[in-house]
C-alpha positions as CSV (number, residue, x, y, z in Angstrom):
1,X,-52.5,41.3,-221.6
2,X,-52.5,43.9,-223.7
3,X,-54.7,47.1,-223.6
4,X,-54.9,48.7,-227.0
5,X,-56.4,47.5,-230.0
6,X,-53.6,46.6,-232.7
7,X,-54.2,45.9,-236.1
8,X,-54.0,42.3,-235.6
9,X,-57.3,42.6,-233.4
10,X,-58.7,44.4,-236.0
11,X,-58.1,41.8,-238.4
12,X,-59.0,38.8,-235.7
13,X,-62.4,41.0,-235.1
14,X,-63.2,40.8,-238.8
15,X,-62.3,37.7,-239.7
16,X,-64.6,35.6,-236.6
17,X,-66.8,38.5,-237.2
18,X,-67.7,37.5,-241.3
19,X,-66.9,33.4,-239.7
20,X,-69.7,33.5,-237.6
21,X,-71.9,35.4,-239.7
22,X,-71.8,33.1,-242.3
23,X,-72.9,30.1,-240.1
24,X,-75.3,32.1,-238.7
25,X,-76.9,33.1,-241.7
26,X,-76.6,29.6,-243.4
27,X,-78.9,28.7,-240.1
28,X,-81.2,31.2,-240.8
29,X,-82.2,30.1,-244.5
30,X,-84.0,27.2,-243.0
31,X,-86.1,29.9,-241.7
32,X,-87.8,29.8,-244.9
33,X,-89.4,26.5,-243.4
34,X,-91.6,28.5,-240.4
35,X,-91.0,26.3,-237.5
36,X,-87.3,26.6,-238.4
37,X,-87.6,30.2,-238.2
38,X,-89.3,29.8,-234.6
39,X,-86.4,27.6,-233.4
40,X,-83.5,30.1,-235.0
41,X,-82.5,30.9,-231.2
42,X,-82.1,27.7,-230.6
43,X,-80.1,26.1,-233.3
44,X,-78.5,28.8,-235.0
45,X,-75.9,29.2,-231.4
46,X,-75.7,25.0,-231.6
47,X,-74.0,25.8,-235.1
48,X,-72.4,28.6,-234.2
49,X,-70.4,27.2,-231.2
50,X,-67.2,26.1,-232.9
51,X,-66.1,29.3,-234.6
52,X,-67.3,31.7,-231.4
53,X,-65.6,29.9,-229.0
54,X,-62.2,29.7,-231.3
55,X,-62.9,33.7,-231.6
56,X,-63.2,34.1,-227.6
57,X,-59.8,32.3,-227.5
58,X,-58.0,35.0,-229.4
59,X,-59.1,37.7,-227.0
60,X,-57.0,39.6,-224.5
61,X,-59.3,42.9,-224.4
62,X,-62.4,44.6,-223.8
63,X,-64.0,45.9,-227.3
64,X,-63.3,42.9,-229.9
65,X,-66.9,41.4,-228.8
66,X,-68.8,44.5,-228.6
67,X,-67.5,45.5,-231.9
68,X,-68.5,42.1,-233.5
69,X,-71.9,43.6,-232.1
70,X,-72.1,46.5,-234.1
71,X,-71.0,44.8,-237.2
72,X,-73.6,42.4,-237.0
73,X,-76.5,45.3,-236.1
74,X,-75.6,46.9,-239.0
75,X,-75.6,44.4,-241.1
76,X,-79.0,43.1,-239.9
77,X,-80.2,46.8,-240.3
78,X,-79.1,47.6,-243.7
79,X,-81.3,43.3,-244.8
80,X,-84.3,45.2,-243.5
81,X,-84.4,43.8,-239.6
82,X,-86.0,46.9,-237.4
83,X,-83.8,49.4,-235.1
84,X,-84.1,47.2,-231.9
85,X,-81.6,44.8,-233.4
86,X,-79.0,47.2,-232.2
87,X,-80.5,47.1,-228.8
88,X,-80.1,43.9,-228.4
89,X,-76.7,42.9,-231.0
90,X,-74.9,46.1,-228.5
91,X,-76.8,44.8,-225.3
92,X,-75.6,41.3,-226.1
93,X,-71.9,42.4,-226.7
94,X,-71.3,44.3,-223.6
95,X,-72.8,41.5,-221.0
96,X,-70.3,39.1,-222.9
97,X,-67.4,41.6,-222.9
98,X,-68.1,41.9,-219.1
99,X,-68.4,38.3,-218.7
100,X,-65.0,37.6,-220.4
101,X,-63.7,40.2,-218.2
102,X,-64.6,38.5,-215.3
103,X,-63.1,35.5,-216.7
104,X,-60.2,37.5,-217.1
105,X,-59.5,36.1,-220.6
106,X,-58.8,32.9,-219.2
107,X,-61.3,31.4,-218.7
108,X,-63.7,28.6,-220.8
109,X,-66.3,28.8,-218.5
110,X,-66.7,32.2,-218.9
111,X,-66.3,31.8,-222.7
112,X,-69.6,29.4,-222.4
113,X,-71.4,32.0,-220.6
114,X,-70.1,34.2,-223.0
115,X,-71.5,32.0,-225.7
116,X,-74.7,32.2,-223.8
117,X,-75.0,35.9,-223.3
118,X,-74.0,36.6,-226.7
119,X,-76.3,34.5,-228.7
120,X,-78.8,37.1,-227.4
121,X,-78.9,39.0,-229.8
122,X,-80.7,37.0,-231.9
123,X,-84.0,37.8,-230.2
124,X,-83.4,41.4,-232.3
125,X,-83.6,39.3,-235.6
126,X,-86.8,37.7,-234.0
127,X,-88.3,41.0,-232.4
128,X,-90.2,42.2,-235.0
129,X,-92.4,39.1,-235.0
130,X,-93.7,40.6,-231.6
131,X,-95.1,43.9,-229.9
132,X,-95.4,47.0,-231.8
133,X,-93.8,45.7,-234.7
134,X,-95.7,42.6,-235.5
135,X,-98.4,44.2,-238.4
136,X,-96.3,46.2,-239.8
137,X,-93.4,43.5,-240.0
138,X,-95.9,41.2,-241.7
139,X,-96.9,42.8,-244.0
140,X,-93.8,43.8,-245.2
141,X,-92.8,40.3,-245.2
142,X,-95.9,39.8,-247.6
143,X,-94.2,40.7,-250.8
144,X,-91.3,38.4,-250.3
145,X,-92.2,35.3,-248.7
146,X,-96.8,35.4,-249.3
147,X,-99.3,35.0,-247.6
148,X,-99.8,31.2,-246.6
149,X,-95.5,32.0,-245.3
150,X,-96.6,35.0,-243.3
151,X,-100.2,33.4,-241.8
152,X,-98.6,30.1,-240.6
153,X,-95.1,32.7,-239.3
154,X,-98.3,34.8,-237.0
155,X,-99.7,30.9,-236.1
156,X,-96.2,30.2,-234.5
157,X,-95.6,33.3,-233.0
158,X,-97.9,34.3,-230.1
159,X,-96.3,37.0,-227.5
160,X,-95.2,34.7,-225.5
161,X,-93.2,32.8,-227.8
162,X,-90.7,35.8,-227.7
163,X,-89.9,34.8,-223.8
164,X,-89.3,30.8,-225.4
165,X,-87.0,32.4,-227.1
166,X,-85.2,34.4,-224.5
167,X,-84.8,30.7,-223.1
168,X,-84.0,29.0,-226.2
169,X,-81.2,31.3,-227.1
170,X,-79.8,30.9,-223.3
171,X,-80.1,27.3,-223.6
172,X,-78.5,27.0,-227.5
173,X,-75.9,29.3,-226.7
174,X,-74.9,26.7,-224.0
175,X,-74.4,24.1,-225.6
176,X,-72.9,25.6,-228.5
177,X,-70.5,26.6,-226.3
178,X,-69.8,23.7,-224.8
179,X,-69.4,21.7,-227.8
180,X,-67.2,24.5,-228.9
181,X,-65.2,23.5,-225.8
182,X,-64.9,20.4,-226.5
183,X,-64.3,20.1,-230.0
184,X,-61.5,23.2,-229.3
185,X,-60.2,21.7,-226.3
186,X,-56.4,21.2,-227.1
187,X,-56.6,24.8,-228.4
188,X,-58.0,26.4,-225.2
189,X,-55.0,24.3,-223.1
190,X,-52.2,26.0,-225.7
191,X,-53.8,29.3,-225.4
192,X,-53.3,28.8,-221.4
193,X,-57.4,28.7,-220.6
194,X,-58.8,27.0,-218.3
């Protein structure tokens, strides 16, 4: 198992990186439908299964996951998402660098808790719907999306709904990583998982 980053982990980082990303964010423009928006934790680590399962395959190290993290923060900050997105996009790294650690690379089960932990960070794309961030967030989203949008978004989002989500994400970033297992299964047995 190698310890230092090489280009080719570099390149593997950026490639799943933009993969996942792009499902991710293909999910997300059914938010434009509110209750789609509500269930975002949910389905968008059902989609996103496949291509961050194959991406925990391919790693050997501590960093590649965490880094993916960061990438993803900024991106999310730069489209207007609130600083706590890197809270939760870094938070959400390092449990799943620790749990594929524990799996010692080798493991799918830990790669589905992986998936799990790591789908976490979506509540940072969903924070600002909540708490002290909620008016403001609103009305910013005003100008884009209207009124009737941002009225029915408040209707769907009561406080608690951000602790659904805590569980939805949990729960969708299970079974996307199962059904990344599955559908990668012959992969994970030449990579030597298990």
């Amino acid at each position: 198992m190698g310890k230092k980053f090489e280009v080719k982990d570099l390149i593997t980082v950026g490639v799943f990186t933009a993969l996942y990303f792009v499902v991710i964010f293909v999910v997300a423009c059914l938010g434009f439908i509110p209750i789609f928006m509500v269930f975002m934790p949910l389905i968008g680590p059902i989609f996103a299964g496949i291509p961050l399962m194959l991406y925990f395959s391919k790693i050997k190290h501590f960093g590649m996951v965490l880094i993916t993290g960061i990438i993803i923060a900024l991106i999310m900050f730069v489209t207007g998402h609130p600083y706590p997105i890197f809270i939760f996009c870094i938070g959400a790294g390092l449990i799943t660098e620790f749990v594929l650690k524990a799996g010692k690379y080798e493991s799918i089960r830990h790669c589905v808790i992986g998936s799990a932990t790591f789908s976490l960070w979506i509540l940072g794309m969903v924070i600002a719907f909540f708490f002290g961030f909620r008016d403001s967030y609103f009305a910013y989203l005003v100008n884009g999306y209207g009124q009737e949008y941002v009225d029915t978004m408040m209707g769907y989002t009561p406080s608690w709904m951000f602790f659904a989500m805590i569980v939805m994400s949990l729960v969708g970033g299970t079974i996307g990583g199962l059904f990344g297992a599955k559908v990668l299964k012959k992969h994970f047995r030449k990579a030597g998982m298990v």
